[in-house]
ZAVEXMI-854019 format. One record per residue (C-alpha): x, y, z. Coordinates in pm, whole numbers, plus 32768, in hexadecimal, padded with zeros to 4 digits. Each point is the difference from the previous one (the first is absolute). Layout:
N
XYZ/...
This chain:
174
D0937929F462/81487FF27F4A/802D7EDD7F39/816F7FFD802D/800C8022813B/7EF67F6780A4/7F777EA27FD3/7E977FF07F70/7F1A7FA280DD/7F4D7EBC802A/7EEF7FDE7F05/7E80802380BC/7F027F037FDD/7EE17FFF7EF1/7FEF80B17EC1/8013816780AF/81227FD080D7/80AD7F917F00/7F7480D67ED0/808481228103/81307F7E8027/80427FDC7E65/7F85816C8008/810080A980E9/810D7F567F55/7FC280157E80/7F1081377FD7/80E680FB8000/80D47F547ED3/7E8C7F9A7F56/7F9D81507FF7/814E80917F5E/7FD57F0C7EE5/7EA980817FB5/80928183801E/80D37F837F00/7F087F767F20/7EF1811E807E/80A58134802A/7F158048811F/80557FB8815F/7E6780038065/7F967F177EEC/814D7F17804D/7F937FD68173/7E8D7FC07F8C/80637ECF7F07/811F7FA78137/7EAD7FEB80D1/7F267F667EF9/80D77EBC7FE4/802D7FED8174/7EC17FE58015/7FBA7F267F0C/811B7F1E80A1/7F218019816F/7EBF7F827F30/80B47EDF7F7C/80E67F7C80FE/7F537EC78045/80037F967EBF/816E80417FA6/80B57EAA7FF4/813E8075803E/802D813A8101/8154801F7FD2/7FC480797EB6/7F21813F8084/80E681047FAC/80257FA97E75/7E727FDD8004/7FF181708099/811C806C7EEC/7F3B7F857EFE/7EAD80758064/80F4816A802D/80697FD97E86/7EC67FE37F84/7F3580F280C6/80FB80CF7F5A/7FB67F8F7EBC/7E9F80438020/7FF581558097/812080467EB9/7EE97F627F36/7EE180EE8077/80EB810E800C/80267FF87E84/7E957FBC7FB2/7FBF816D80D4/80E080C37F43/7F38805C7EBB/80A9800E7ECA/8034816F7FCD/80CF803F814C/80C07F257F86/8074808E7EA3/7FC481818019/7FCD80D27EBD/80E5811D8053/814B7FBC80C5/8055813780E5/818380838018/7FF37F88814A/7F827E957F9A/812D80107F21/811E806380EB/7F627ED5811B/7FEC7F117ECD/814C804E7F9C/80A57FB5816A/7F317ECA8044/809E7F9A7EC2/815A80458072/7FAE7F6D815F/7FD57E9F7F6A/8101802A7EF2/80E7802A812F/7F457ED2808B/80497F4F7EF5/816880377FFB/800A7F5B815B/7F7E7E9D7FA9/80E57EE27FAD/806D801A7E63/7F237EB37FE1/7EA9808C809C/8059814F7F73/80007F897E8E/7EF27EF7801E/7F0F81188085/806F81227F02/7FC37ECC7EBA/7EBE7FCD8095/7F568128808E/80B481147F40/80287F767EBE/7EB17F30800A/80A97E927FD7/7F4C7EB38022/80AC7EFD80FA/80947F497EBA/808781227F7B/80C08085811C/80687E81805D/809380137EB8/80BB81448010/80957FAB8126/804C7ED07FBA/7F6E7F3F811B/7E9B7F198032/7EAC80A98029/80117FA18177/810C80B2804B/7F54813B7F3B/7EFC7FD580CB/80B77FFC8171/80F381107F85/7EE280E57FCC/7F397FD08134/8106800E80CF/809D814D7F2C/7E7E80608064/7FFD7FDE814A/816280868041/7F83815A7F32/7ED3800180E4/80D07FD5813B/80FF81197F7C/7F0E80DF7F9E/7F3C7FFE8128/812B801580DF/807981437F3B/7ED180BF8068/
């Protein structure tokens, strides 16, 4: 069904008429925010079936169903958070730091560096200093609040969102 073109369709009765329903029309978008977050399409579906499932068990005891879809978006965002959190507790600590680089190593290293320097380039001058004070040069909050001359809270919104848009870029340019 096209959403633009077509009307939805009448919710079904009970929790699995309507758990389907939420399914068809949000999965799709559910399961490219875990990509995002994943990097895998097979563990993003997974999690995208995890909290739909989880929404089936408990949809008698939600009290308000119209609020479904931002318990299923959570329950997305942190099944993705967990499998990121066994994901780094797999990876032991010599993979991750090798001895001896290889020329090869180098010359990948040395594009994905100019990949998000490019990246960078692209985000608004705000986001683009607040994350460069804090992530490249180390900075607390306070510090780069200072620098720039604005409040903590705005440090803090500048960088996630200079985050997120780097993310987004970055991913699009592969």
């Amino acid at each position: 069904m096209d959403p633009l073109t077509e009307a939805p369709a009448p919710p079904a009765a009970g929790a699995e008429g309507q758990v389907t329903a939420l399914y068809q029309a949000h999965a799709a978008g559910l399961v490219r925010l875990a990509m995002l977050m994943l990097g895998d399409q097979s563990l993003a579906e997974d999690v995208v079936q995890d909290a739909f499932l989880g929404l089936y068990r408990r949809w008698d005891s939600l009290r308000d169903h119209a609020l479904a879809v931002s318990y299923v978006r959570s329950s997305v965002l942190n099944g993705c958070r967990g499998v990121l959190r066994k994901r780094s507790r797999r990876i032991p600590p010599g993979l991750l730091e090798p001895d001896a680089e290889s020329a090869e190593a180098r010359v990948l290293l040395g594009e994905e560096h100019r990949e998000v320097l490019r990246a960078l380039r692209r985000l608004p001058h705000r986001q683009r200093e607040a994350v460069v004070l804090r992530y490249c040069l180390g900075l607390q909050e306070v510090q780069v609040a200072a620098a720039m001359g604005v409040t903590r809270g705005t440090v803090k919104s500048a960088t996630f969102r200079g985050i997120a848009a780097l993310a987004k870029i970055l991913t699009e340019d592969q």
